[in-house]
C-alpha positions as CSV (number, residue, x, y, z in Angstrom):
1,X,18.9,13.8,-6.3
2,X,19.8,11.8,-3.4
3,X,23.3,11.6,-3.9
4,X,23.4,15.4,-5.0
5,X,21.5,16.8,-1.9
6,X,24.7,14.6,0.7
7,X,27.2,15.8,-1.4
8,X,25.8,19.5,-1.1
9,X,24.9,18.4,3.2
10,X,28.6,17.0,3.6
11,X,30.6,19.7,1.8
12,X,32.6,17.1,-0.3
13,X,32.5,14.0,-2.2
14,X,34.3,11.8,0.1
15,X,32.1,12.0,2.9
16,X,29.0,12.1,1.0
17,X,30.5,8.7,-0.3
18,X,30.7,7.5,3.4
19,X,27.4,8.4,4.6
20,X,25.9,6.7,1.1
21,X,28.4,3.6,1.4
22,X,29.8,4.6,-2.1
23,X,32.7,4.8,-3.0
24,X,34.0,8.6,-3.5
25,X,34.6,7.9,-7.5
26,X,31.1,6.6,-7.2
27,X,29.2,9.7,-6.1
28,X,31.8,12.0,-8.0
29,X,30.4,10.1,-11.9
30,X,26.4,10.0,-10.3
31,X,26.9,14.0,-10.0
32,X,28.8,14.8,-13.2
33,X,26.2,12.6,-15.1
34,X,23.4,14.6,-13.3
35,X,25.6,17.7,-14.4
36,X,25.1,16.6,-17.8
37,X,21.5,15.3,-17.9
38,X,20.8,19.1,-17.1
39,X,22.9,20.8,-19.0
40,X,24.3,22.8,-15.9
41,X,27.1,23.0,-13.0
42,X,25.7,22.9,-10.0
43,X,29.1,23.1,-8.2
44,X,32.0,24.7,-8.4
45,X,35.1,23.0,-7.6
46,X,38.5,23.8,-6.4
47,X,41.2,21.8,-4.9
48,X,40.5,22.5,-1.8
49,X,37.0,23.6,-1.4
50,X,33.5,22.6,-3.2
51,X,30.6,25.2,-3.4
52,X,27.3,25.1,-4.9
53,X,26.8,27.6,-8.2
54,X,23.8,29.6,-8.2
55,X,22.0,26.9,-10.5
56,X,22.9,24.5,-7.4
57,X,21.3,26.4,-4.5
58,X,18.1,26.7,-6.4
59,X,18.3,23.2,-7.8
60,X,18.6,22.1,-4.2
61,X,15.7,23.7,-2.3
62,X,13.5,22.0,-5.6
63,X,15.4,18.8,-4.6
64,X,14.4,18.9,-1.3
65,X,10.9,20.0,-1.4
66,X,10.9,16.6,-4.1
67,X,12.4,14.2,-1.6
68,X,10.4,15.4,1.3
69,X,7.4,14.6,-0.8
70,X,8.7,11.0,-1.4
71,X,9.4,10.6,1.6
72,X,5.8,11.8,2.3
73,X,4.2,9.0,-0.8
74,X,6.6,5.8,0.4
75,X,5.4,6.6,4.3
76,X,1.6,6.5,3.2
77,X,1.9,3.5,1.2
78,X,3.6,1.6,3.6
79,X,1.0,2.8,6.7
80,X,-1.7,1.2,4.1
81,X,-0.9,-1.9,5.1
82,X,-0.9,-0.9,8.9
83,X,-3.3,1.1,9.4
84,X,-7.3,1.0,7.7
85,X,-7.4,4.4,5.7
86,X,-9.1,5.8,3.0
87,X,-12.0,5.0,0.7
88,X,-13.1,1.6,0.5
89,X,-15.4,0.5,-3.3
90,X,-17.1,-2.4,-2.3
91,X,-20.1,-4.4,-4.5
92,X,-22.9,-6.5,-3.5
93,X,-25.7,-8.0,-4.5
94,X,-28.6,-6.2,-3.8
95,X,-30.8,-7.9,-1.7
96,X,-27.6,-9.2,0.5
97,X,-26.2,-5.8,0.7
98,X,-29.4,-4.2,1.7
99,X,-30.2,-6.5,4.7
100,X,-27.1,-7.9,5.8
101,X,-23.9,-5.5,4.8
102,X,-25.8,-2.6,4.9
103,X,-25.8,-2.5,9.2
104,X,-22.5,-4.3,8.9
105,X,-20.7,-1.5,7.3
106,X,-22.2,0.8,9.7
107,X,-20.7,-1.3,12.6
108,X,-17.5,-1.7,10.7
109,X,-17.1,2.2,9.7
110,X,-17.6,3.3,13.5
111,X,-15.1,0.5,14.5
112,X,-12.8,2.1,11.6
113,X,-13.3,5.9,11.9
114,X,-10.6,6.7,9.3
115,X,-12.2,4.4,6.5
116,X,-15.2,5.7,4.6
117,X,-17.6,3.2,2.0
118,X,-18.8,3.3,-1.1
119,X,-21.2,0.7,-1.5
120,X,-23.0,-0.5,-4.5
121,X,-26.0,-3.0,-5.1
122,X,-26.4,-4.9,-7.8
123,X,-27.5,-8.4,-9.1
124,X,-24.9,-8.4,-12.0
125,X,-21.1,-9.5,-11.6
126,X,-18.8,-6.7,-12.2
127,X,-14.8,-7.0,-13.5
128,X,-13.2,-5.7,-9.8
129,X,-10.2,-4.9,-11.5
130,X,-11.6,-2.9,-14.3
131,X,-14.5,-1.2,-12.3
132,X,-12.0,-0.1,-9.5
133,X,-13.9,-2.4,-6.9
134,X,-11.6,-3.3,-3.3
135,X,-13.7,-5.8,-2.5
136,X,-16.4,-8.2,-4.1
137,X,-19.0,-9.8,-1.9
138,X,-20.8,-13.1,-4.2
139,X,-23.5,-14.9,-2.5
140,X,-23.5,-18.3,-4.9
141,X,-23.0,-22.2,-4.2
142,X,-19.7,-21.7,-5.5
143,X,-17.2,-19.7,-7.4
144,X,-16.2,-20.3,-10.7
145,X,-12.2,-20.1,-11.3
146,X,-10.4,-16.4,-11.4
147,X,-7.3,-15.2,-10.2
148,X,-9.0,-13.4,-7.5
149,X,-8.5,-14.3,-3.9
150,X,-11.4,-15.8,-2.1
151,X,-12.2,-15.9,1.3
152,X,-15.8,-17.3,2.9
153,X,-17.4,-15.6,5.3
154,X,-20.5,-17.6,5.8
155,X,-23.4,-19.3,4.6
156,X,-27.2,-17.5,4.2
157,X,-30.7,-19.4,3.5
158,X,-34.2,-19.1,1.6
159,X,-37.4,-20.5,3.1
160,X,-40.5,-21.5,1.1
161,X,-43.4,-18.9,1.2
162,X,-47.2,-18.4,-0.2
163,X,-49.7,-16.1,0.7
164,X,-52.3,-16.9,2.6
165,X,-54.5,-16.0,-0.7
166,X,-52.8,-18.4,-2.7
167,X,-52.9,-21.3,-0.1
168,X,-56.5,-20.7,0.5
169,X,-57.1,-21.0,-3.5
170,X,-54.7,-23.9,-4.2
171,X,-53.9,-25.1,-1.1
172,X,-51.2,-25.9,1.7
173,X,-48.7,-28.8,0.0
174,X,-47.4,-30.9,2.9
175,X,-44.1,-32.6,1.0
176,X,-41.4,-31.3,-1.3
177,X,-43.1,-33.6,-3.8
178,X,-46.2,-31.6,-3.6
179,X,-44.7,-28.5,-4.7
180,X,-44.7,-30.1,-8.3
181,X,-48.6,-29.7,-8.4
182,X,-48.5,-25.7,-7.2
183,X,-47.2,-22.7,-9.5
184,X,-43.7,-21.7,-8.3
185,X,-42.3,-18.4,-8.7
186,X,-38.6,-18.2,-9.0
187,X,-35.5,-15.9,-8.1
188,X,-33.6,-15.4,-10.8
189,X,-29.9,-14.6,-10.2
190,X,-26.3,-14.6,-12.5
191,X,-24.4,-16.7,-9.7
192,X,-27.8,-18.9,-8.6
193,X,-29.6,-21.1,-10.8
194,X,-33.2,-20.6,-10.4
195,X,-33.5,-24.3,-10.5
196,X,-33.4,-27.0,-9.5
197,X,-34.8,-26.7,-6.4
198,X,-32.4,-28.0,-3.6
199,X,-33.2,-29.1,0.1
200,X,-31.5,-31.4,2.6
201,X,-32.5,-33.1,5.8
202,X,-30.8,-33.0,9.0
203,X,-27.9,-35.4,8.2
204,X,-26.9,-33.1,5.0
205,X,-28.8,-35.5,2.1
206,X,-29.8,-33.6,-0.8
207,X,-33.0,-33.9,-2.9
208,X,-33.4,-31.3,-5.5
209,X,-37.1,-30.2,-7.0
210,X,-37.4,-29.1,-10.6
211,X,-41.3,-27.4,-10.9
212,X,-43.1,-29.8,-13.6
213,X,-44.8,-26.0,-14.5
214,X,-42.8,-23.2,-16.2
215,X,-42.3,-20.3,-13.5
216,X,-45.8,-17.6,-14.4
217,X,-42.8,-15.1,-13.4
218,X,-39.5,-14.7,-12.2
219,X,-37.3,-11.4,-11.2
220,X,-33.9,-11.0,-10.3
221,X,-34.6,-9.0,-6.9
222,X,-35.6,-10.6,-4.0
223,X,-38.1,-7.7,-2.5
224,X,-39.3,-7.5,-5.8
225,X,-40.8,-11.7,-5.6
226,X,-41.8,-11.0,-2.8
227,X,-44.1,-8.7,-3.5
228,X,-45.0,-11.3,-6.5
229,X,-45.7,-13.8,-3.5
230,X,-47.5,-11.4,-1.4
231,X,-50.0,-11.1,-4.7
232,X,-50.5,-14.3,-4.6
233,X,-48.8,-15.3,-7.8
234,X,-47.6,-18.5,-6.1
235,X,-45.0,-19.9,-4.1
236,X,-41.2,-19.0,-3.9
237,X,-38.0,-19.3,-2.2
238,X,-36.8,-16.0,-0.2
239,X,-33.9,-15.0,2.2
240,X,-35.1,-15.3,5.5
241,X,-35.0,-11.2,6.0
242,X,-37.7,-10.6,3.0
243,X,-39.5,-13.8,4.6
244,X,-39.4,-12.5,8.0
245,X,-41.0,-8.9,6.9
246,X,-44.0,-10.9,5.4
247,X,-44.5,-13.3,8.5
248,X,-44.8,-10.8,11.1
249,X,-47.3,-8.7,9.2
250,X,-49.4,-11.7,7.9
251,X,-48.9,-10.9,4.3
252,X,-47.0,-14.1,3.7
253,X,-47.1,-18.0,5.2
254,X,-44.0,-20.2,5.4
255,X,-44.7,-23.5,3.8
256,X,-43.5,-27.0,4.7
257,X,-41.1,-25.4,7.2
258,X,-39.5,-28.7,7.8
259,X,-38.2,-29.0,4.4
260,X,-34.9,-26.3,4.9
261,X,-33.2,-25.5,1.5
262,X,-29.6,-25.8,1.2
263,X,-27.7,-22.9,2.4
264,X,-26.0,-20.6,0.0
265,X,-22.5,-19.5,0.5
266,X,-21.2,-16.1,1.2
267,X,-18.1,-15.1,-0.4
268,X,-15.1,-11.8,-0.3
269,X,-13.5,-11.4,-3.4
270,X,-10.5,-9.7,-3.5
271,X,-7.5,-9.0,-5.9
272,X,-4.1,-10.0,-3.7
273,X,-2.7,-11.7,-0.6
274,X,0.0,-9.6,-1.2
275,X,0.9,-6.1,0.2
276,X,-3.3,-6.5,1.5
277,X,-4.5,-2.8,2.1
278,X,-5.7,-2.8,5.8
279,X,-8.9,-1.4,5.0
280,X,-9.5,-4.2,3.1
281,X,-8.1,-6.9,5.6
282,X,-10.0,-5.3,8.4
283,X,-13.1,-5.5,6.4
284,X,-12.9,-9.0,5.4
285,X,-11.8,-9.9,8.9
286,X,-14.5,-8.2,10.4
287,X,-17.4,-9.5,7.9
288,X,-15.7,-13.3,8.4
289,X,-16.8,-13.0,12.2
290,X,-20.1,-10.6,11.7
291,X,-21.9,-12.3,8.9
292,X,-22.0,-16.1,10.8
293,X,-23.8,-14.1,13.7
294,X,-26.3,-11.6,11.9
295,X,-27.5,-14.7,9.5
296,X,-28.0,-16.7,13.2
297,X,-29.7,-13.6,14.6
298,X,-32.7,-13.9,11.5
299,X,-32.4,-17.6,11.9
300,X,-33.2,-17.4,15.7
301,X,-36.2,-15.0,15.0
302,X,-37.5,-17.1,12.8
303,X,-37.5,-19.8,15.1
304,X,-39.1,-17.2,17.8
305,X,-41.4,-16.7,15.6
306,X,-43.0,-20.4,14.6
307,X,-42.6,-21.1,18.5
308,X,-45.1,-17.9,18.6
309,X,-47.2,-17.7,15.5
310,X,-46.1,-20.8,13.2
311,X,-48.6,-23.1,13.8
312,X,-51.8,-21.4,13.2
313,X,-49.4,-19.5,10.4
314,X,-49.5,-22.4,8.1
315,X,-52.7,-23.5,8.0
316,X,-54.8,-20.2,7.0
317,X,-58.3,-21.1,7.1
């Protein structure tokens, strides 16, 4: 089509063969195949002079409405690696998405006015590929193998919490080792064991707690154990956001705050490094920097709030 709408420009073969770098025989076989593909002369040809036949002219404006439109596709793919466009399918766990990416996205979305998100929670692991996703977020350890790229934004962390019900029944253990004599209710997730158990101290030494009882009850949504907690079912590991909810209305007591479980990493999964769509580059670029700071901002509050309320906190009467 290409070749047929400079030949029809230029009046001739020879300098359509210029203008394409062809050589005139070149141009003369592409249009006398297209001739026969169709089944139809599209020009009429004299020795000195070359016109378009009637089947030509309207063959032409079809041509170039069709190469305007390519033109159109090949300038929209290429600006969607420049410029962040378009809808962006991103999956999350829920209790991550709802209290971290959640007020992210809004920050990100006004930063990127021409990008619009569809976000959706879940605790299960979905294909990307096959379910359409553009990015993955997987709060885990770590990842198992997959041809998908990777790229960590951050780490995240539970703290131990009771009610003050439960303590007042069983009461407050002091040491990791205690928690084997107290019923422990547990988070169950697909890319976090519920146990063991793992803490380290300042210097980064693990030790890792197994519960000598079998967990009375375990969910796979944080807000939901929480509420379990609350109840006074016993004591469980949350994300410092549920935690913080409970500790500021009273509901719930942090227990042997000293005694930090190992952080949990935050991960982007993603399909290619290749030809990256700049919705999804800005997003993981943005979320790389953002996440580090929002999970500092509920790890300074809590700290606000032991230097406030802590003390008297943990030892309900």
């Amino acid at each position: 089509m290409k070749l047929f709408l400079g030949v029809a420009e230029a009046g001739g073969f020879a300098k359509a063969a210029v203008r394409a770098s062809l050589s005139t025989a070149a141009v003369s076989r592409a249009i006398m195949e297209l001739e026969a593909s169709l089944q139809t002369r599209l020009f009429n040809r004299t020795t000195r002079q070359m016109s378009l036949t009637e089947a030509g002219r309207r063959y032409l404006e079809h041509c170039e409405r069709i190469l305007n439109q390519v033109e159109l596709a090949d300038a929209e793919a290429m600006g969607a690696t420049a410029l962040p466009n378009g809808r962006l399918r991103v999956h999350a766990p829920a209790g991550f998405g709802q209290h971290y990416l959640t007020p992210l996205l809004a920050r990100y979305t006004q930063q990127f006015e021409g990008v619009s998100v569809d976000l959706v929670l879940s605790q299960r692991t979905p294909d990307l590929l096959e379910e359409r996703f553009d990015v993955g977020i997987v709060v885990a350890q770590s990842l198992k193998d997959s041809s998908l790229v990777s790229q960590r934004l951050g780490m995240t962390r539970s703290v131990l919490c009771a009610s003050p019900r439960y303590l007042q029944r069983c009461g407050t253990p002091r040491s990791i080792a205690e928690l084997e004599e107290h019923t422990c209710v547990q988070l169950s997730l697909q890319d976090l064991p519920s146990v063991p158990w793992l803490f380290e101290d300042a210097d980064g030494n693990e030790q890792s707690l197994r519960p000598m009882r079998e967990a009375p009850f375990t969910v796979n949504i944080a807000g939901a154990l929480g509420e379990a907690i609350r109840a006074g079912m016993g004591i469980g590991m949350l994300p410092i956001p549920t935690a913080l909810q409970g500790l500021r209305d009273g509901s719930l007591v942090q227990v042997i705050p000293h005694a930090r479980l190992k952080p949990i990493n935050v991960y982007a999964l993603y399909a290619s490094r290749q030809y990256l769509d700049a919705k999804i580059k800005t997003l993981v670029e943005f979320l790389r920097e953002a996440v580090p700071q929002r999970v500092a901002e509920h790890e300074q509050e809590l700290g606000l709030w032991h230097a406030r309320y802590g003390r008297s906190a943990m030892c309900p009467a």
